[in-house]
Kinemage of the C-alpha trace (Angstrom):
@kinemage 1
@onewidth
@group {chain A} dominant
@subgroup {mainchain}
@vectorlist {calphas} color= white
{ca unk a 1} P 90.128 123.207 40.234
{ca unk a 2} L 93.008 120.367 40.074
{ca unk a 3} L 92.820 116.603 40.621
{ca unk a 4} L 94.621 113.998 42.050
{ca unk a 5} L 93.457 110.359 41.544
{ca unk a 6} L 94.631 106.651 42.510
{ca unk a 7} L 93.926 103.462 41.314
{ca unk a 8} L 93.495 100.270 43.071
{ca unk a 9} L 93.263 96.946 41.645
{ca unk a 10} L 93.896 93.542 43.293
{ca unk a 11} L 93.035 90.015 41.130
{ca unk a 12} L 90.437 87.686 43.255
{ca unk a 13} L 90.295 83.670 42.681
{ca unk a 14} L 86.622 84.597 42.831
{ca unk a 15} L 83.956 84.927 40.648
{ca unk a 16} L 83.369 88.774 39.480
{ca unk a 17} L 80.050 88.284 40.702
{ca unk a 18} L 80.728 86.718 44.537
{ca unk a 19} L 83.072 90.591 44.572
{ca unk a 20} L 80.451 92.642 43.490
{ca unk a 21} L 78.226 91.231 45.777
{ca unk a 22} L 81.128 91.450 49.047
{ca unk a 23} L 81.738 94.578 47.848
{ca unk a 24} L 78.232 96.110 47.975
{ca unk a 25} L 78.373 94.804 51.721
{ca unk a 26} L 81.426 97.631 52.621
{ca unk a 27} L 79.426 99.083 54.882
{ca unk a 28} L 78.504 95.439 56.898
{ca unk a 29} L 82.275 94.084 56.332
{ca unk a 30} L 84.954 96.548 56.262
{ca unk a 31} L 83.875 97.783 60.017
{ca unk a 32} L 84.293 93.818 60.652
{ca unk a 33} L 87.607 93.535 59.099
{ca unk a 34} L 89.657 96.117 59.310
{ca unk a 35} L 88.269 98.201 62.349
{ca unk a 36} L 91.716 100.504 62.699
{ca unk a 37} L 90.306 101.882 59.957
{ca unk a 38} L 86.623 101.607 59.688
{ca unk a 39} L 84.879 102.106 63.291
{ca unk a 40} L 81.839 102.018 61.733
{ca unk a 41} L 79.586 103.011 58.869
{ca unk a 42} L 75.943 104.097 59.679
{ca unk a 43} L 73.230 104.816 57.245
{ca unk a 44} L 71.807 107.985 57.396
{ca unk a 45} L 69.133 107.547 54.526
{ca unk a 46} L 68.309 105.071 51.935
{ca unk a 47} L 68.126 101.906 51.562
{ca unk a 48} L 71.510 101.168 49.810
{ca unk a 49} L 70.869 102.073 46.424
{ca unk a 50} L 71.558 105.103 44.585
{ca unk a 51} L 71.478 108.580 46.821
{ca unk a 52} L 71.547 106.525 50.188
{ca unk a 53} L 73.969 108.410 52.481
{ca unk a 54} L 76.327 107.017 54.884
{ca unk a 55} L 78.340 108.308 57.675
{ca unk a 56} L 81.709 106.770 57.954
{ca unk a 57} L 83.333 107.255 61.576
{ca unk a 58} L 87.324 106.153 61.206
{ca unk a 59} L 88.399 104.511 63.326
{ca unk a 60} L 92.518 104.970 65.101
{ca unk a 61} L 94.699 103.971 62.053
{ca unk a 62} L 93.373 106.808 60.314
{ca unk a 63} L 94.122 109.851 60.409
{ca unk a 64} L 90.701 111.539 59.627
{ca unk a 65} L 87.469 111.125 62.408
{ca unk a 66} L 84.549 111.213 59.866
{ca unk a 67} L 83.643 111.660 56.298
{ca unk a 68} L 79.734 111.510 54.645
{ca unk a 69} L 79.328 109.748 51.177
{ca unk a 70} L 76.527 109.849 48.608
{ca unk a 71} L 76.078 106.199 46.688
{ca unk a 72} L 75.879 107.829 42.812
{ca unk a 73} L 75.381 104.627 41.019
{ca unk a 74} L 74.393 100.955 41.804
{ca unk a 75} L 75.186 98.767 38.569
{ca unk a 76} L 74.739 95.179 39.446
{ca unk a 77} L 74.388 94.210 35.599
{ca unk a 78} L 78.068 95.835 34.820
{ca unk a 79} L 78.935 94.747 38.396
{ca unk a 80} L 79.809 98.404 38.835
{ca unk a 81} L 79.126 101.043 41.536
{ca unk a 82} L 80.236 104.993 42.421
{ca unk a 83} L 80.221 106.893 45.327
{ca unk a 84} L 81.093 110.337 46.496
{ca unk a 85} L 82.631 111.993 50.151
{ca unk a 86} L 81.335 115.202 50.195
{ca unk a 87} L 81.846 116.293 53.612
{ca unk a 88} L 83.960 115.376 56.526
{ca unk a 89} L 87.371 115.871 57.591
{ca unk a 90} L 88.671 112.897 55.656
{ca unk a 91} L 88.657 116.146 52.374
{ca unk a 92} L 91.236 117.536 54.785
{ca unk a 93} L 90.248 121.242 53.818
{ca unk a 94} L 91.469 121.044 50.651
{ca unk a 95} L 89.167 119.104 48.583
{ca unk a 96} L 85.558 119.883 47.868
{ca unk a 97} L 84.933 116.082 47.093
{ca unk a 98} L 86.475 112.587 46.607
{ca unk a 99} L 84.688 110.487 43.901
{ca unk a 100} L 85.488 106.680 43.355
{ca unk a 101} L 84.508 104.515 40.443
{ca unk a 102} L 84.631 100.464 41.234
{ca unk a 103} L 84.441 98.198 38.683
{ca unk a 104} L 84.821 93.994 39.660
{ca unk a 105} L 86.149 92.654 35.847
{ca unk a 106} L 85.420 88.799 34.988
{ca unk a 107} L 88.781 87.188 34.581
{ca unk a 108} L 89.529 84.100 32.255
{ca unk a 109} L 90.324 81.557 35.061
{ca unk a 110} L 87.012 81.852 36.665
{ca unk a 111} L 88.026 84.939 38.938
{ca unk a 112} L 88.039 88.569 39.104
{ca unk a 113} L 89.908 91.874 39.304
{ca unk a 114} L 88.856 94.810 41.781
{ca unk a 115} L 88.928 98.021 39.670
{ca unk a 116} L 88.913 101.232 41.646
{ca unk a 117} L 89.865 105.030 40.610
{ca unk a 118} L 89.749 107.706 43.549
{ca unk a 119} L 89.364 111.150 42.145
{ca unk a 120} L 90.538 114.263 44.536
{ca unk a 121} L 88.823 116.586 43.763
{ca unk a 122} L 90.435 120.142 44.966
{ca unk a 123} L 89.277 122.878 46.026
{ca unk a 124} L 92.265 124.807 44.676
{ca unk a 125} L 96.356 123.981 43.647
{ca unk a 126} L 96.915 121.837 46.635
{ca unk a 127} L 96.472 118.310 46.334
{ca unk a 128} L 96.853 115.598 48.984
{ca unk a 129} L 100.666 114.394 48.860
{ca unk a 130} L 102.045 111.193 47.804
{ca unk a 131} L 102.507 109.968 51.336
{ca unk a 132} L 98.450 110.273 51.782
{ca unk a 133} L 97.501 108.759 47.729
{ca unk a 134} L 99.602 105.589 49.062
{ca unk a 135} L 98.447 105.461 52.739
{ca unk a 136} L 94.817 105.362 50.997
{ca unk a 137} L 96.132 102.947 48.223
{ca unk a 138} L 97.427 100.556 50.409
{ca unk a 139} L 94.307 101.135 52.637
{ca unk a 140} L 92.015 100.489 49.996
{ca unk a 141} L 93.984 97.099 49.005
{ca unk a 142} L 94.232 95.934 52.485
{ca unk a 143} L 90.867 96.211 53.093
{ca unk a 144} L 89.590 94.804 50.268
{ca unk a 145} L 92.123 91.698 50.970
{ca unk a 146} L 90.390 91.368 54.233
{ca unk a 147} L 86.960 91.823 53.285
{ca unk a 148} L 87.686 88.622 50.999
{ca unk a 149} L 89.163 86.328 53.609
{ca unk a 150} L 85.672 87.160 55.128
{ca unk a 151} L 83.886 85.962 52.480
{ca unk a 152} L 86.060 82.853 52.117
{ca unk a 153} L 85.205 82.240 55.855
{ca unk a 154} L 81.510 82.970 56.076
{ca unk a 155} L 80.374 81.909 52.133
{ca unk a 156} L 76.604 81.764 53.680
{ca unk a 157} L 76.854 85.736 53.647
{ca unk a 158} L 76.960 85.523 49.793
């Protein structure tokens, strides 16, 4: 089995904390923000914490219909979190599974960094191609961009 991975990260002017906490809301925001993407993200079971599935339904800017993740870890303490796709057509028939690791690091003026790694996990030799690592990268960053401007906008939320 081969791998592929990305990494995302984008600096915040917020706290690590405020992130963390916009960031646990992806399934509540990103719909909101950035709905070419994200049509919507259901909960199938759980209650948000570790093992709750959700069913993400893309929305037109994607080129994928569906894909179902698995929350592996909730870390508010190291303000970190993992999750895993495991089926859909988002793994494009070539991966078994797409794992991502996010990490929101403390800065020294007062804000934060957004720390993600996306592993592609492959079924076989083929990976996804470059075109598809930076459609998601820039994806990943433009959505995140977005789901801050929402927080700036409605600071009651968090």
């Amino acid at each position: 089995m081969t791998t592929a991975s990305i990494e995302v990260e984008v600096a915040s002017p917020h706290s690590a904390e405020t992130v963390f906490k916009v960031f646990s809301n992806f399934h509540i925001i990103a719909p909101k923000v950035n709905p070419q993407a994200f049509k919507s993200i259901e909960t199938l079971e759980g209650d948000g914490g570790v093992g709750t599935i959700r069913l993400f339904t893309f929305g037109d800017g994607v080129p994928f219909t569906s894909g179902k993740y698995r929350q592996d870890v909730v870390d508010a303490s190291n303000l970190s979190q993992s999750y895993t796709f495991f089926e859909g057509d988002n793994l494009m028939g070539i991966l078994d599974s797409v794992k991502a690791d996010v990490k929101i690091v403390p800065s020294a003026d007062g804000g934060s960094v957004f720390k993600q790694k996306i592993t592609y996990n492959c079924k076989g030799d083929e990976k996804p191609s470059a075109e598809t690592l930076n459609f998601e990268k820039e994806l990943y960053e433009k959505t995140f961009k977005a789901m801050e401007a929402y927080a700036v906008a409605h600071p009651e939320e968090f």
